[in-house]
Structures are given as C-alpha cells and as structure tokens.
Backbone as XML, in Angstrom:
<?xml version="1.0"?>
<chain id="A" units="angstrom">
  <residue number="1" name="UNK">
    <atom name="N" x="-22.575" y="-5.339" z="-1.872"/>
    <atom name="CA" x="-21.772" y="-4.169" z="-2.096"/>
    <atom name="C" x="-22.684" y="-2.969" z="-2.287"/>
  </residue>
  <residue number="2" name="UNK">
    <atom name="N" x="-22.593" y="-2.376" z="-1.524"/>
    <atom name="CA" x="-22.966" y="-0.937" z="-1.429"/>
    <atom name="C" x="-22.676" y="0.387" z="-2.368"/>
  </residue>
  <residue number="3" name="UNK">
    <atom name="N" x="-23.227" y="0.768" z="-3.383"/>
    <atom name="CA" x="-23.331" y="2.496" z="-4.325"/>
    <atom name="C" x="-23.289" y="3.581" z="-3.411"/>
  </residue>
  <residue number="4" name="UNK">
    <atom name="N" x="-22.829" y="4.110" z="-3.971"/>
    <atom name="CA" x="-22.859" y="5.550" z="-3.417"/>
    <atom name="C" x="-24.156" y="6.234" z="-4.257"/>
  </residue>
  <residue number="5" name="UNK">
    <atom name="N" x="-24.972" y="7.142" z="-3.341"/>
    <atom name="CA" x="-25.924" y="7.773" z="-3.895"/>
    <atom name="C" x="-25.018" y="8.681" z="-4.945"/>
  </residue>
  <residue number="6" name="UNK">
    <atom name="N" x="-25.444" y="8.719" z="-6.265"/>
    <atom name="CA" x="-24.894" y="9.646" z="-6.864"/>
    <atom name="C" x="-24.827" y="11.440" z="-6.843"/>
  </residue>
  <residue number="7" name="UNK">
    <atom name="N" x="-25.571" y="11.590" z="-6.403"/>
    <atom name="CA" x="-25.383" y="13.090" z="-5.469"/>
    <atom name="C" x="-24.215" y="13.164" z="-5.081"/>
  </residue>
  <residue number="8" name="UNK">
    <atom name="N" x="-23.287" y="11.796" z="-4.390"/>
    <atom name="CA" x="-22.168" y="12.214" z="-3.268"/>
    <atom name="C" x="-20.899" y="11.641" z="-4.485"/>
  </residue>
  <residue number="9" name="UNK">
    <atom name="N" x="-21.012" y="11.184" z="-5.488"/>
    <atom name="CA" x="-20.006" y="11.119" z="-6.250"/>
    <atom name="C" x="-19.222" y="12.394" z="-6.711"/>
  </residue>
  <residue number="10" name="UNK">
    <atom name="N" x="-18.333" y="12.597" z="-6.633"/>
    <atom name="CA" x="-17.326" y="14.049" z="-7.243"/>
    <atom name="C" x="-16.740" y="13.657" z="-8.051"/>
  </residue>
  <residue number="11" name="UNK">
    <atom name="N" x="-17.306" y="14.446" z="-9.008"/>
    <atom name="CA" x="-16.946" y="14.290" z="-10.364"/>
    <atom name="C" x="-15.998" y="16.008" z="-10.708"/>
  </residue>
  <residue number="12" name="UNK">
    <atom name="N" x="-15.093" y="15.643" z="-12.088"/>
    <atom name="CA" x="-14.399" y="16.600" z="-12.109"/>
    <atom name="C" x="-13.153" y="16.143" z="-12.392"/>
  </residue>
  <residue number="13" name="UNK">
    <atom name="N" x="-12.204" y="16.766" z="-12.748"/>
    <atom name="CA" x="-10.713" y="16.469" z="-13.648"/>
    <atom name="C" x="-10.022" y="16.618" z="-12.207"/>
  </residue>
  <residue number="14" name="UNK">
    <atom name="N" x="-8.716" y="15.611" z="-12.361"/>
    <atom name="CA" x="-7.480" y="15.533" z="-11.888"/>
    <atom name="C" x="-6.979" y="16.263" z="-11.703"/>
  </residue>
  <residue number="15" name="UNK">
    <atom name="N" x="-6.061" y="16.763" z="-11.616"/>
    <atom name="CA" x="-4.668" y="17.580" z="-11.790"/>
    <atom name="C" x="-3.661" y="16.245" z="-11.594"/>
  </residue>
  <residue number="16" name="UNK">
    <atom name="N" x="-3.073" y="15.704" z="-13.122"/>
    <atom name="CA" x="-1.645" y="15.251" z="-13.213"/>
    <atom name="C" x="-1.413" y="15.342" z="-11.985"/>
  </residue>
  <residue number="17" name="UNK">
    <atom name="N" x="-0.128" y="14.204" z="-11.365"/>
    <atom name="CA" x="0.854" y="14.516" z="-10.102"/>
    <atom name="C" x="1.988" y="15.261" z="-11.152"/>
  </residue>
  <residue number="18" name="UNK">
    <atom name="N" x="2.248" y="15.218" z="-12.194"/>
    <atom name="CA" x="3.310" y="16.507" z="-12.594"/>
    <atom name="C" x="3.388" y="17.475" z="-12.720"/>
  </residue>
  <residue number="19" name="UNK">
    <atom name="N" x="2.118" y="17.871" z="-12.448"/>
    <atom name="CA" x="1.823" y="19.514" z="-12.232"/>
    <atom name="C" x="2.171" y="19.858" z="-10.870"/>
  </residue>
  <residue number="20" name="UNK">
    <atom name="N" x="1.574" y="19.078" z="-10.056"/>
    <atom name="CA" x="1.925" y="19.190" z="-8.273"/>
    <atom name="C" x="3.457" y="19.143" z="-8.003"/>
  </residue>
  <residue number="21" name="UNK">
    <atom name="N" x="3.401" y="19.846" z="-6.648"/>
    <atom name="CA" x="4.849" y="19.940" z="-6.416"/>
    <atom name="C" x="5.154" y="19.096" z="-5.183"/>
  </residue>
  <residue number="22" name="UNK">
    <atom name="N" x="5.882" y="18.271" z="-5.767"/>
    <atom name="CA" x="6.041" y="16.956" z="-5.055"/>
    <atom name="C" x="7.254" y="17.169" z="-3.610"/>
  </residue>
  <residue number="23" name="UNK">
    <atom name="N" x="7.956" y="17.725" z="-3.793"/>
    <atom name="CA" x="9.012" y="18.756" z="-2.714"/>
    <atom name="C" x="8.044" y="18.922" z="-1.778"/>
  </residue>
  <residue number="24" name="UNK">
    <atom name="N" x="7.531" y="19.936" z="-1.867"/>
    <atom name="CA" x="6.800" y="20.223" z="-0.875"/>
    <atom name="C" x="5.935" y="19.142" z="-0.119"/>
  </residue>
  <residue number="25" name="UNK">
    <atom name="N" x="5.592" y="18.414" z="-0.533"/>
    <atom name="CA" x="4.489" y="17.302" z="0.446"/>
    <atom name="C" x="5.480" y="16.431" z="0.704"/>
  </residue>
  <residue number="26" name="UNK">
    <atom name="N" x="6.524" y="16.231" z="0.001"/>
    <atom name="CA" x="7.258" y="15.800" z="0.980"/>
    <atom name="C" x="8.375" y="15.847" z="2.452"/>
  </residue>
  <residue number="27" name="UNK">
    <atom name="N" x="8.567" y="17.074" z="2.121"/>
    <atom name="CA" x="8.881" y="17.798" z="3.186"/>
    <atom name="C" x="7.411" y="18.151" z="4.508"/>
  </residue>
  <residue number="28" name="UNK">
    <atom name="N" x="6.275" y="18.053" z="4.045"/>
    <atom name="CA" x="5.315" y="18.307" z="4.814"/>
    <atom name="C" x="5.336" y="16.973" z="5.615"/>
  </residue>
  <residue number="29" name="UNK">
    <atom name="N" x="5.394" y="15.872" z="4.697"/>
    <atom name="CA" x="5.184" y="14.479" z="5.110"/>
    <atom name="C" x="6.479" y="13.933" z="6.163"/>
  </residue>
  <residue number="30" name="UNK">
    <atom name="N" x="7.394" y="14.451" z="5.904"/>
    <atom name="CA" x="8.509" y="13.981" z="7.325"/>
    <atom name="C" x="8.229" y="14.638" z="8.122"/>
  </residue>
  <residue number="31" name="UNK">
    <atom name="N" x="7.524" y="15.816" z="8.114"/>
    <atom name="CA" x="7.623" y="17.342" z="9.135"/>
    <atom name="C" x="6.375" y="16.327" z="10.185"/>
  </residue>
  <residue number="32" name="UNK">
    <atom name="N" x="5.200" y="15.973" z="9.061"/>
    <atom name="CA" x="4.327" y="15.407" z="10.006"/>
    <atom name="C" x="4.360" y="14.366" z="10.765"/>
  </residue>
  <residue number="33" name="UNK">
    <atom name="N" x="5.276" y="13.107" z="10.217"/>
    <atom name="CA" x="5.805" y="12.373" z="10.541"/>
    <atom name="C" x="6.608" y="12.469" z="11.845"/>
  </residue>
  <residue number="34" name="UNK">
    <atom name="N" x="7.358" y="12.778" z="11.832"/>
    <atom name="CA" x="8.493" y="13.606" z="13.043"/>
    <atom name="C" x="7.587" y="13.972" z="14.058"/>
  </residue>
  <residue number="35" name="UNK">
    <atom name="N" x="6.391" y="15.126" z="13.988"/>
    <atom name="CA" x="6.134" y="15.774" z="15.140"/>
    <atom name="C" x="5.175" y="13.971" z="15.853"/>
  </residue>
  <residue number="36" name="UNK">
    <atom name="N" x="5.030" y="13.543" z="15.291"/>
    <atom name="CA" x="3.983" y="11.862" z="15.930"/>
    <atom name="C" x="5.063" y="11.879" z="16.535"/>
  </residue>
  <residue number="37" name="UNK">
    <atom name="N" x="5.844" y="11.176" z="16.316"/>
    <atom name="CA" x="6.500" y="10.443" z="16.925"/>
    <atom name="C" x="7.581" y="11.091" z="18.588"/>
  </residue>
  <residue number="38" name="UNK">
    <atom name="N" x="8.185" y="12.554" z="18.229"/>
    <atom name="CA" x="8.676" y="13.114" z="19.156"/>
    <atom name="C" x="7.552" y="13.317" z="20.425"/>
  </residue>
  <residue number="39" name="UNK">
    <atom name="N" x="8.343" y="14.192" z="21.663"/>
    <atom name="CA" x="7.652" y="14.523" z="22.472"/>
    <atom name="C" x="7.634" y="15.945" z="22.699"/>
  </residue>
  <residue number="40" name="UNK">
    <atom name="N" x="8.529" y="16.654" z="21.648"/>
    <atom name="CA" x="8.563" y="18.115" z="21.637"/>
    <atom name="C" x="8.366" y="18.735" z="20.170"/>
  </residue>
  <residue number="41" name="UNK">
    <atom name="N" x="7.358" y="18.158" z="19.559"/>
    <atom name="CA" x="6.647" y="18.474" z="18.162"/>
    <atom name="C" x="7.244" y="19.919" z="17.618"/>
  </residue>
  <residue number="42" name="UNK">
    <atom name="N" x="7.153" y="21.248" z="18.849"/>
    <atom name="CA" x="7.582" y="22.256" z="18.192"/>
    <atom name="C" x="8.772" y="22.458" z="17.950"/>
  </residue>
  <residue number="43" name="UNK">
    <atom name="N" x="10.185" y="21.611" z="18.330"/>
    <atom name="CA" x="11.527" y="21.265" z="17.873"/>
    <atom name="C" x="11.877" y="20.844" z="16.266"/>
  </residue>
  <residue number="44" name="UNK">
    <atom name="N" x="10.504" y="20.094" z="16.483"/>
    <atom name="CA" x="11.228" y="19.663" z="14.495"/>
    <atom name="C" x="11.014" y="20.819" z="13.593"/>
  </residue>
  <residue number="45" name="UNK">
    <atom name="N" x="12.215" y="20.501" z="12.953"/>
    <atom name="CA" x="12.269" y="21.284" z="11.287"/>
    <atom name="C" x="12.746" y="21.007" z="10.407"/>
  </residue>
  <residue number="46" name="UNK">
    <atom name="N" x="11.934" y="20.961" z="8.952"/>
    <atom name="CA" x="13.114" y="19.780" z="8.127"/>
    <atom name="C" x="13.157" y="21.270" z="7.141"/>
  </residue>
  <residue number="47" name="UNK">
    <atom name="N" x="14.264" y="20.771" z="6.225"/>
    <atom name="CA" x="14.861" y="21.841" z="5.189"/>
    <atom name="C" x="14.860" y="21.174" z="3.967"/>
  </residue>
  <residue number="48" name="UNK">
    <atom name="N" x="15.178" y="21.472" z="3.302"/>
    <atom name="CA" x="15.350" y="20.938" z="2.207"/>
    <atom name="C" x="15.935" y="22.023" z="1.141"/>
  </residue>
  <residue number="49" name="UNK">
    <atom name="N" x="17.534" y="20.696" z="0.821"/>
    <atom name="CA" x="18.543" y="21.153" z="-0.070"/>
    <atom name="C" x="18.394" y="20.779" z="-1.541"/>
  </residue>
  <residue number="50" name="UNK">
    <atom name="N" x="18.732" y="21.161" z="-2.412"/>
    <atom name="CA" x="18.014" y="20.758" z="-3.609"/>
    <atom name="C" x="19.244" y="20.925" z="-4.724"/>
  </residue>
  <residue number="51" name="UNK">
    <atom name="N" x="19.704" y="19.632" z="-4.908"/>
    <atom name="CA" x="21.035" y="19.240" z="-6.156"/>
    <atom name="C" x="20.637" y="18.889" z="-7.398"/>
  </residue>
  <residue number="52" name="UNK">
    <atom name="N" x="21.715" y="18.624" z="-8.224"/>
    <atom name="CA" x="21.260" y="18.300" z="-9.827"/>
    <atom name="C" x="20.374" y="16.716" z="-9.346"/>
  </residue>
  <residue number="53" name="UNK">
    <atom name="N" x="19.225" y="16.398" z="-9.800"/>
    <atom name="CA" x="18.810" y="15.846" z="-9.987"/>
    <atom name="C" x="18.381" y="14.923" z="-8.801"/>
  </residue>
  <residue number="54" name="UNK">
    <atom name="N" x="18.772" y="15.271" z="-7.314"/>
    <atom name="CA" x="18.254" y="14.832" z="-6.053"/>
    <atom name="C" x="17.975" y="16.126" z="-5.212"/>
  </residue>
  <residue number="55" name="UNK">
    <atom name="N" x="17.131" y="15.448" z="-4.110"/>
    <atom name="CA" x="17.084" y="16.388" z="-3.133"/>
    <atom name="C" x="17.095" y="16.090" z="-1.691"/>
  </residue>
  <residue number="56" name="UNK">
    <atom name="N" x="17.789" y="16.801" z="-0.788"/>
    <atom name="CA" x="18.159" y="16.292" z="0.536"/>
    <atom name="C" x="17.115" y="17.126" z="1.698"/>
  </residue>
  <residue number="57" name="UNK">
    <atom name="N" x="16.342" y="16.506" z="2.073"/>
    <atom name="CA" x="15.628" y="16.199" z="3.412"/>
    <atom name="C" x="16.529" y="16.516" z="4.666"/>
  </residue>
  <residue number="58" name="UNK">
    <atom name="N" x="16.521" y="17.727" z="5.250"/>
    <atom name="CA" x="17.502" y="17.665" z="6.921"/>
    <atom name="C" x="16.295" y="17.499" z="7.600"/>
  </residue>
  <residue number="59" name="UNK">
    <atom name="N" x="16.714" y="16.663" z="8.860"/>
    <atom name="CA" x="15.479" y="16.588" z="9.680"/>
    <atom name="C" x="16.129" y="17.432" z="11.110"/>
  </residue>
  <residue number="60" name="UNK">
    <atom name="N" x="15.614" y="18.228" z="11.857"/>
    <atom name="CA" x="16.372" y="18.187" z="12.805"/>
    <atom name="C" x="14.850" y="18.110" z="14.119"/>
  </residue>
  <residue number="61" name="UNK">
    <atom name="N" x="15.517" y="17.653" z="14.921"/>
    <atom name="CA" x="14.784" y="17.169" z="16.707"/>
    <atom name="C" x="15.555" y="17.686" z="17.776"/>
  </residue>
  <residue number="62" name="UNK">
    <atom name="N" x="14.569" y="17.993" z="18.811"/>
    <atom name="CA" x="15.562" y="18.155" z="20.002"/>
    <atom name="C" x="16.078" y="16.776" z="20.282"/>
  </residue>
  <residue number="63" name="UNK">
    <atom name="N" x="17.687" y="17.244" z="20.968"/>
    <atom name="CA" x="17.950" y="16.306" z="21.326"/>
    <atom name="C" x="17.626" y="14.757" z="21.880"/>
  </residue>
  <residue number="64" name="UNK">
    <atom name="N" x="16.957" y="15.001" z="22.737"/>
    <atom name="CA" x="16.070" y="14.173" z="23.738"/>
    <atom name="C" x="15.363" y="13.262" z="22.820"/>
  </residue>
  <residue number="65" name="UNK">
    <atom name="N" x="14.734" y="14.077" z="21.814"/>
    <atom name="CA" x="13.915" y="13.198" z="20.696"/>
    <atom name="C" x="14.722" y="12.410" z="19.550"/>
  </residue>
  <residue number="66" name="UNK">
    <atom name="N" x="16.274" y="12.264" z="19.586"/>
    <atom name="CA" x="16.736" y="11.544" z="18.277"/>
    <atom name="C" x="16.203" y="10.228" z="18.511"/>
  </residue>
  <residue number="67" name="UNK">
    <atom name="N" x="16.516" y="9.990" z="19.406"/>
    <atom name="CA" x="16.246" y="8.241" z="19.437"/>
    <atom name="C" x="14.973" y="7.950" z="19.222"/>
  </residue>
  <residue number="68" name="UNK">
    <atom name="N" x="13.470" y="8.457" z="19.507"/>
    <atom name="CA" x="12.231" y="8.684" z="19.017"/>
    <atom name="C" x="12.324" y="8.377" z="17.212"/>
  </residue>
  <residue number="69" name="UNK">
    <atom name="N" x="12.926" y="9.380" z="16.575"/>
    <atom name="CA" x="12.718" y="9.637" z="15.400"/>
    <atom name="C" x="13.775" y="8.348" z="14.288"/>
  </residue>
  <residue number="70" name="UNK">
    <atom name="N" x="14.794" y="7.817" z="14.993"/>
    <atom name="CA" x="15.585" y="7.057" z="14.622"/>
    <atom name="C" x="15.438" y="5.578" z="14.993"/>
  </residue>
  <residue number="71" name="UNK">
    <atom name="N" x="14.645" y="5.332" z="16.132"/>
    <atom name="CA" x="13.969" y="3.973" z="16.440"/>
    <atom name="C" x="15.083" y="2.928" z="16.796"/>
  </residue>
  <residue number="72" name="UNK">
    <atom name="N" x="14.598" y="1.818" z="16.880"/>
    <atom name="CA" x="15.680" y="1.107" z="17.254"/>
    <atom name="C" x="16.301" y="0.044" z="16.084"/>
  </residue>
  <residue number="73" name="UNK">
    <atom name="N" x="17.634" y="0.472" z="16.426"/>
    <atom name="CA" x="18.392" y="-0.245" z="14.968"/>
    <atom name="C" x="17.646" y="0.621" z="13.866"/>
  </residue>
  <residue number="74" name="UNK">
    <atom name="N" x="17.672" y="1.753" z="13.768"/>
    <atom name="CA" x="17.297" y="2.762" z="12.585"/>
    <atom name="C" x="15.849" y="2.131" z="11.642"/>
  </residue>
  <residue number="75" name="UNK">
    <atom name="N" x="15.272" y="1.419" z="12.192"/>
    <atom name="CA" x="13.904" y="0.565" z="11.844"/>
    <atom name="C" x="12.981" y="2.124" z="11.504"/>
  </residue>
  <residue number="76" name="UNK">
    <atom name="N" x="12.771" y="2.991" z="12.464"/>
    <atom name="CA" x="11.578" y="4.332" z="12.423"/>
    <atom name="C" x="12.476" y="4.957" z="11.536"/>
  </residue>
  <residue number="77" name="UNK">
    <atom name="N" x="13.751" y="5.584" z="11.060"/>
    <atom name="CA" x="14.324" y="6.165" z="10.160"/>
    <atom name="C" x="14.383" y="5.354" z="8.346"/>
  </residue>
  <residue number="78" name="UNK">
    <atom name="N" x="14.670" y="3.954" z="8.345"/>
    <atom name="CA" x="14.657" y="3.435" z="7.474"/>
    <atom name="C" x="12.883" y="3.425" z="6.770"/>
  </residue>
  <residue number="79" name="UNK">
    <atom name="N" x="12.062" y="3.969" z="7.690"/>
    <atom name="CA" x="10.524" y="3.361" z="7.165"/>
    <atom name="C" x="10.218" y="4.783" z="6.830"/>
  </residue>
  <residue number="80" name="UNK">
    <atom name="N" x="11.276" y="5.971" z="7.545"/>
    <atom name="CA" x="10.437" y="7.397" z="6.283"/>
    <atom name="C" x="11.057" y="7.629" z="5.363"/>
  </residue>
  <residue number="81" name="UNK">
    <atom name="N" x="12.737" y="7.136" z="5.325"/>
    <atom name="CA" x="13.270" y="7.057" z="3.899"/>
    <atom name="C" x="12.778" y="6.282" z="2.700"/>
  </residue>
  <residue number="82" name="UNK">
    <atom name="N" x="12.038" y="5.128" z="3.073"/>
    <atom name="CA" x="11.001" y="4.196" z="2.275"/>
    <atom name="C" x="9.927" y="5.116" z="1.674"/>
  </residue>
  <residue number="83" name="UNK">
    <atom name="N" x="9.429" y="5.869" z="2.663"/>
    <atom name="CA" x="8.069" y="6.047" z="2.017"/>
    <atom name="C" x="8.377" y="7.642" z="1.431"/>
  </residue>
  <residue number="84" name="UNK">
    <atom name="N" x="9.521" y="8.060" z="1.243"/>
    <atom name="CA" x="10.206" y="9.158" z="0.682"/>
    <atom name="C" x="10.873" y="8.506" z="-0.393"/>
  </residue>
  <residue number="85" name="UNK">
    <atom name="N" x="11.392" y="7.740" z="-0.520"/>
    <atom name="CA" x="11.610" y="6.853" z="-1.660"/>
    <atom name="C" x="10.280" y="6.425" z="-2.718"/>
  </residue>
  <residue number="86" name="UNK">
    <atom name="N" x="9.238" y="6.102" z="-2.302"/>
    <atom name="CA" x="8.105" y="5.791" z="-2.746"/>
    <atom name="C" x="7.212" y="7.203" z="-3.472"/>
  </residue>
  <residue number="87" name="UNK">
    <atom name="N" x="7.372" y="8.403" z="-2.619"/>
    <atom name="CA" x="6.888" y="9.331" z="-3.262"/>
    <atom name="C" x="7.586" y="10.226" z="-4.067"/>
  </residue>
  <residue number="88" name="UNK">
    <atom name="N" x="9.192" y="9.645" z="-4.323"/>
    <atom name="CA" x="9.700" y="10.593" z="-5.126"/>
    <atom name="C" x="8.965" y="11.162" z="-7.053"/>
  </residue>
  <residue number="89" name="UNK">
    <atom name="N" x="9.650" y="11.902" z="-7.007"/>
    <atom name="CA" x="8.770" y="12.161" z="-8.100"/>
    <atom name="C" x="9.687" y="10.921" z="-9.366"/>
  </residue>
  <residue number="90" name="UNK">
    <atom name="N" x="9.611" y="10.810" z="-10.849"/>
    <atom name="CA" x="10.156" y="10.132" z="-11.507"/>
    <atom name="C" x="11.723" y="10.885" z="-11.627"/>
  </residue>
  <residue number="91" name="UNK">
    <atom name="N" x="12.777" y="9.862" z="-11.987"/>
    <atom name="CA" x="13.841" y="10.511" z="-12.043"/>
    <atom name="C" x="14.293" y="11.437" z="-11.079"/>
  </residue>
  <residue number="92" name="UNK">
    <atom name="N" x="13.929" y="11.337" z="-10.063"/>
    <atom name="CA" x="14.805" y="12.157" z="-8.738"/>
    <atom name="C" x="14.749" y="11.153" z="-7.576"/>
  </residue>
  <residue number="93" name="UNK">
    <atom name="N" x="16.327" y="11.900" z="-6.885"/>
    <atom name="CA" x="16.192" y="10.823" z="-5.463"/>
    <atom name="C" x="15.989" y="11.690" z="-4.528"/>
  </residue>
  <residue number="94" name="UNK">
    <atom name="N" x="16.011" y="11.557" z="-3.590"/>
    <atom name="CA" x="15.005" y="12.293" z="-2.244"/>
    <atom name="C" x="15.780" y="11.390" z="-1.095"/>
  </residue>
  <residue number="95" name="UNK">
    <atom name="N" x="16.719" y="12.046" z="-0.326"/>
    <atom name="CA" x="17.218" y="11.661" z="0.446"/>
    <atom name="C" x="17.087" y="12.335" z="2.018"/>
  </residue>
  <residue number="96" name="UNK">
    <atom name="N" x="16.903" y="11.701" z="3.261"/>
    <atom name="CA" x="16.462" y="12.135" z="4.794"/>
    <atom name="C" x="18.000" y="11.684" z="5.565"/>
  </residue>
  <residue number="97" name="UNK">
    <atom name="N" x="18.315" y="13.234" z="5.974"/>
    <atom name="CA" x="19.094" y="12.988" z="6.845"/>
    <atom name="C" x="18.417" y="13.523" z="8.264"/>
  </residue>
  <residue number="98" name="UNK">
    <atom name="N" x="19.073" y="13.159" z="9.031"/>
    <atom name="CA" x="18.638" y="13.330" z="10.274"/>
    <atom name="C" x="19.860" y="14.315" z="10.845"/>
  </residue>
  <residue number="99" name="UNK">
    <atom name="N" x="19.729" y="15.317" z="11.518"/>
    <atom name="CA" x="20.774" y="15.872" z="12.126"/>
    <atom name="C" x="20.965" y="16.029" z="13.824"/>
  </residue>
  <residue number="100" name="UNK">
    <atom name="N" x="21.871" y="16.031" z="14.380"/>
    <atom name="CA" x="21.984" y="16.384" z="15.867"/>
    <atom name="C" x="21.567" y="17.723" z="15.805"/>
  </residue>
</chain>
C-alpha cells in the first residue's frame, strides 16, 4: 500500500453538508444526468418547485429524447429518482418528474 507524499495531502476544515445547498446540486445532478443520456443536450431543463417540506424536480427533453431519459420499463428514470432519493437532504423528499 502506497502513502501519499505529504506535500500532496490537503489538509483543512470541511464545510458541514448543512451548510451546502443541497437543491441546487441536485438539480445540477439530473440536469447533468439528462444531457448524457439525450441526443439534444441543449433541450433539457429541469426546474424546481419547492413545497412544505418536499421538493419537485421537472425534467423536461425534447420530444424525441423521452424515451432516452425514461429507459425501458422506466429502469433510466427509476435509477435518478434513487440517487435523488439518496442525496436528499435529512427530512425532505425530492421528487423527479419528467414532463412532455
């Protein structure tokens, strides 16, 4: 097992994830998500609606691209609601819709 020369260690304080604003990277994270997978990257745009205690994800694609972003049998849609599920912050839900 291999050290790192200590020169290249970075050292230095955190920043809490409760200070960070978790909204935002997640909305970055479907946005980035989405443009992989489509074939017209500059079509996507997600929004984001924001309720007592959840928040809703719109995704929208050109047409042509739903089925791209929705996969088959909703398999590519169910795996960014997962990992939007996974990064919610504590006590909030974070929900991805997809729109025509």
């Amino acid at each position: 097992m291999k050290r790192r020369p200590r020169s290249r260690v970075v050292r230095g304080r955190r920043t809490p994830a409760a200070h960070s604003e978790p909204q935002t990277g997640l909305r970055e994270l479907v946005s980035y998500l989405a443009r992989g997978l489509v074939d017209e990257p500059e079509a996507v745009a997600v929004t984001e609606v924001k309720r007592e205690g959840e928040s809703v994800l719109e995704l929208r694609v050109a047409p042509n691209d739903l089925g791209n972003v929705i996969g088959r049998n909703g398999r590519t849609a169910k795996a960014m609601r997962t990992l939007l599920a996974a990064g919610a912050p504590a006590g909030e839900e974070v929900f991805l819709e997809i729109l025509d």
